[in-house]
N, C-alpha and C positions, 0 to 999 in steps of 0.2 A: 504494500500500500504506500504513496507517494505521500511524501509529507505536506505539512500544511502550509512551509514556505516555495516548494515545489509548486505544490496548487496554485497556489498566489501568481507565481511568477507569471505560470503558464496562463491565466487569466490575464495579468497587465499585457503578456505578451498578444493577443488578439490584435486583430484592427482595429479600429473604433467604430467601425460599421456596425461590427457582432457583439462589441461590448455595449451599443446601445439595443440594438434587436434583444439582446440578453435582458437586458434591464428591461423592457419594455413586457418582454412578454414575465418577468418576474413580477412584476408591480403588479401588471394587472392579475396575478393569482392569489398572490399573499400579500396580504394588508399590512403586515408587521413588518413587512421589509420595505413595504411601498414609505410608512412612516419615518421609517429609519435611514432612511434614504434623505426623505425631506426636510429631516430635522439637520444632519449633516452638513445642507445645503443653506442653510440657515445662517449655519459659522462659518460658509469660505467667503473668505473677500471674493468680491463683485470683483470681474475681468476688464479688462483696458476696454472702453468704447472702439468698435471697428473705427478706423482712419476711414475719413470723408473724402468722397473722391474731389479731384482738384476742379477747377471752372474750364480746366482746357480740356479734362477727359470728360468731362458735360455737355461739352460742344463737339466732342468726336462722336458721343454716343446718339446726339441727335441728328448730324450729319447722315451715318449710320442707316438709323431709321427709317432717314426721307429718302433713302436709295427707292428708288422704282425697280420692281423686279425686271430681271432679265432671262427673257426664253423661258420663261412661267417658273426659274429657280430664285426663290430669294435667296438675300446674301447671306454670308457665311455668321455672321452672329443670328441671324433668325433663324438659322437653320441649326443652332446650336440651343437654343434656349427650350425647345422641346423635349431633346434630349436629355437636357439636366433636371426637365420637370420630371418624365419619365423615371429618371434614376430617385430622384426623392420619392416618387408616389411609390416605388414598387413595394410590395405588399411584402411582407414578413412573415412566412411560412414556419410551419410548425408541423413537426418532421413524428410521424405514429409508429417510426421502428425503435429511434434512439431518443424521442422526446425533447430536440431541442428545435432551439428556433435556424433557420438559414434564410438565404435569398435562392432563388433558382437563378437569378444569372450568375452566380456562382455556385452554382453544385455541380459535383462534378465525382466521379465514380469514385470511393475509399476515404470521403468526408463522415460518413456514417459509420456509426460503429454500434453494432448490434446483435441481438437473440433472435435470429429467425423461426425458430419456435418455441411455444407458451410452458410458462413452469406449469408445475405440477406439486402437490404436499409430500413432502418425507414424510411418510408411517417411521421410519429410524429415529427421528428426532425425539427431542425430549418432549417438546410441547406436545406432540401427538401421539408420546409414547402411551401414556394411559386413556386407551380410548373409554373406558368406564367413565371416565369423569370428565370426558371432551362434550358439549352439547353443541347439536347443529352441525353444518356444513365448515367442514374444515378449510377447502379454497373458496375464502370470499377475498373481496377486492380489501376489505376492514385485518384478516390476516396477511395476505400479501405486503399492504404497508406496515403493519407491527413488528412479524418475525420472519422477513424476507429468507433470513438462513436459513429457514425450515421449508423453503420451496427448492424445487431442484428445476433447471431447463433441460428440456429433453433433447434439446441439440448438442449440448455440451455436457451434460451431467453435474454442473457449476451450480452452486446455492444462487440465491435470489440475489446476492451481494455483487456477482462476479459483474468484470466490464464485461462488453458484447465480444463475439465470438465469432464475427463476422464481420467482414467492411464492405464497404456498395457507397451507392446514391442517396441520398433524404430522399424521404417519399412522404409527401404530403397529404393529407386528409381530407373527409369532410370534419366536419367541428364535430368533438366529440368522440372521434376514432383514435383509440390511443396504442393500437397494435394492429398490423395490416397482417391482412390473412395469407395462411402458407396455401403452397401451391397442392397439398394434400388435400384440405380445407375446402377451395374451390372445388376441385372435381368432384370429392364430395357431394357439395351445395347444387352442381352441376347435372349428375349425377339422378340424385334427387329429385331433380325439376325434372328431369325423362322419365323416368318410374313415374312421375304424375301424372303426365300428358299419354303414357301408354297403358295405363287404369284406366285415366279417362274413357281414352277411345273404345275399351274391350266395354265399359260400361254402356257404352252410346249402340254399341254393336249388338250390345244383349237385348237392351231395349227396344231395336229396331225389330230381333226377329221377333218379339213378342208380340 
């Protein structure tokens, strides 16, 4: 396990891109840290005011401006200023294998680090060793966050604790998906939806010769 000045570092070390996308999706889950955050921000001295631009680069930017397009392209500052709105607006994805935040125009294959498939309870453990006196369902979402150790992944055989055991792409969700399904899992589901539609039909057939 890496230490706590390790962690640290490896955190300063980020972009600042991902250190805000970080922050951003932390705030809005935990309240305790969103405050702690803003009390913080309370005691740093206020930052130098941006430098104003001069009255000669005032009259270059509206010179600029009044350019008339040429050959239906406008000029190269208009043609740049969407792009930068683009880059601010893009959205902040939030990744259902490894649970963090990214960007997809930056993702890129072996940013993700994950368990492609779902724990399972240790019966070996302590906490489940006495089923006489366990009540209810042993894998809920309530044990998984308490006593991770006591879950095992079936991909790797690793406790609940271990890093991912796999690297790939972030793969992004709808809201609310916080683990994307294995490829078992689909055919499955798959599967399933055939065996419907081929009841169905032997139903409709029975009926008919009746």
């Amino acid at each position: 396990m890496e230490s706590i000045d390790t962690e640290i570092q490896k955190i300063l070390s980020a972009p600042d891109r991902y250190l805000r996308a970080a922050v951003k999706v932390i705030c809005e889950t935990n309240e305790d840290v969103r405050k702690s955050i803003l009390a913080l921000l309370e005691v740093v001295p206020p930052m130098d005011p941006l430098p104003q631009p001069s009255e000669r680069m005032m009259k270059r930017k509206a010179s600029d401006e009044q350019l008339p397009a040429l050959n239906g392209k406008t000029n190269g500052l208009a043609d740049s200023a969407p792009k930068r709105a683009k880059l601010v607006e893009e959205k902040v994805q939030h990744c259902i294998q490894c649970d963090q935040p990214f960007l997809e125009s930056e993702n890129a294959e072996g940013l993700c680090c994950y368990h492609p498939e779902d724990m399972e309870p240790d019966d070996s453990h302590d906490i489940f060793a006495d089923m006489d006196e366990w009540h209810g369902d042993m894998d809920t979402e309530e044990n998984r966050r308490e006593f991770p150790d006591a879950f095992r992944f079936l991909c790797c055989e690793e406790d609940g604790t271990a890093k991912g055991c796999t690297y790939g792409r972030h793969l992004a969700g709808v809201d609310g998906d916080r683990k994307a399904p294995s490829p078992e899992d689909a055919d499955v589901e798959k599967n399933g939806r055939e065996d419907e539609v081929v009841e169905t039909r032997k139903d409709d057939e029975h009926g008919d010769e009746e």
